[in-house]
C-alpha positions in Angstrom: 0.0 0.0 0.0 1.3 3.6 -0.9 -0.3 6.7 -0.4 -2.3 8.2 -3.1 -0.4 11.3 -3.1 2.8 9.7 -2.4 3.2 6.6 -5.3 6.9 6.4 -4.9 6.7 7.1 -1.6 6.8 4.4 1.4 5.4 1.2 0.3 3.7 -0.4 3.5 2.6 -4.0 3.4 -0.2 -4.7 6.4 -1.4 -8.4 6.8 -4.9 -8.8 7.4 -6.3 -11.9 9.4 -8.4 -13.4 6.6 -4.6 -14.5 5.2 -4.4 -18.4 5.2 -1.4 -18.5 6.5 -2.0 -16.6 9.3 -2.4 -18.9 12.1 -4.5 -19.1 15.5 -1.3 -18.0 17.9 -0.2 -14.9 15.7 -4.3 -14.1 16.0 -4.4 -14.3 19.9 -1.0 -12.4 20.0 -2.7 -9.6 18.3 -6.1 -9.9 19.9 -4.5 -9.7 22.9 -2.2 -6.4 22.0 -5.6 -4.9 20.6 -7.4 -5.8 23.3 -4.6 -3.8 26.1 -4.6 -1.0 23.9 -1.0 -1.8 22.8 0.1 -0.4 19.6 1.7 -3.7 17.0 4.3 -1.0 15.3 4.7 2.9 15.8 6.2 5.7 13.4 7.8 8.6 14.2 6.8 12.0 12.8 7.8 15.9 13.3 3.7 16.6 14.0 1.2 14.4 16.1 -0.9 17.3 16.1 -1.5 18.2 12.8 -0.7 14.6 11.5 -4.1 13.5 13.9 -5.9 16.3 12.5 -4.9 15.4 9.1 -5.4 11.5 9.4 -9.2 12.3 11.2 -10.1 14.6 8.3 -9.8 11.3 6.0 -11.6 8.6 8.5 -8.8 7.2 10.1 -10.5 5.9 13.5 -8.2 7.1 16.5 -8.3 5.0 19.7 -6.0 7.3 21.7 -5.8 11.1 21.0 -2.8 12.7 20.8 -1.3 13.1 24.4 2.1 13.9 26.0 4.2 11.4 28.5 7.9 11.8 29.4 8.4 14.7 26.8 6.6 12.3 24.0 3.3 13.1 22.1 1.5 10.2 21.1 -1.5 9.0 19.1 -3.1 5.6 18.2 -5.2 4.7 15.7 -7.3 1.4 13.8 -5.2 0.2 10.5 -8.4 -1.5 9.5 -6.4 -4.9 9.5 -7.7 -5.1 13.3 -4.0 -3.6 14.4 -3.3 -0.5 16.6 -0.5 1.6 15.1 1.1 4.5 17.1 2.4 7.8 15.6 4.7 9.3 18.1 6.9 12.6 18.3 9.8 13.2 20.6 
């Protein structure tokens, strides 16, 4: 998957469940990350902010608004694969 705006941009390959190869431990693993609100994979970026307020504008589902912690701001949101990514900011 690229970004529509970016087509030689970052190329991002997300593995959704319905795979047959994805078996019934990898599933619970990620159930259970999903389930304590633990992100599978986070990216760094210069904005949280406006990167939330950009990604929101276009539908992406946020489970955790940004916020600050130990001089980090951090946001979570839904891949639609059933994962929680993070976008962070140091």
């Amino acid at each position: 998957m690229v970004g529509p705006n970016s087509p030689d941009g970052v190329e991002l390959l997300l593995e959704p469940t319905e795979n047959p190869t994805f078996d019934e431990e990898l599933e619970a693993y990620r159930d259970t990350l999903v389930t304590n609100g633990i992100p599978w994979t986070m990216f760094g970026c210069e904005d949280v902010e406006a990167e939330y307020e950009r990604l929101s504008e276009q539908g992406v589902e946020f489970t955790q608004e940004p916020m600050t912690a130990g001089g980090v701001t951090m946001a979570v949101f839904n891949d639609t694969c059933g994962n929680l990514i993070q976008i962070t900011q140091q």
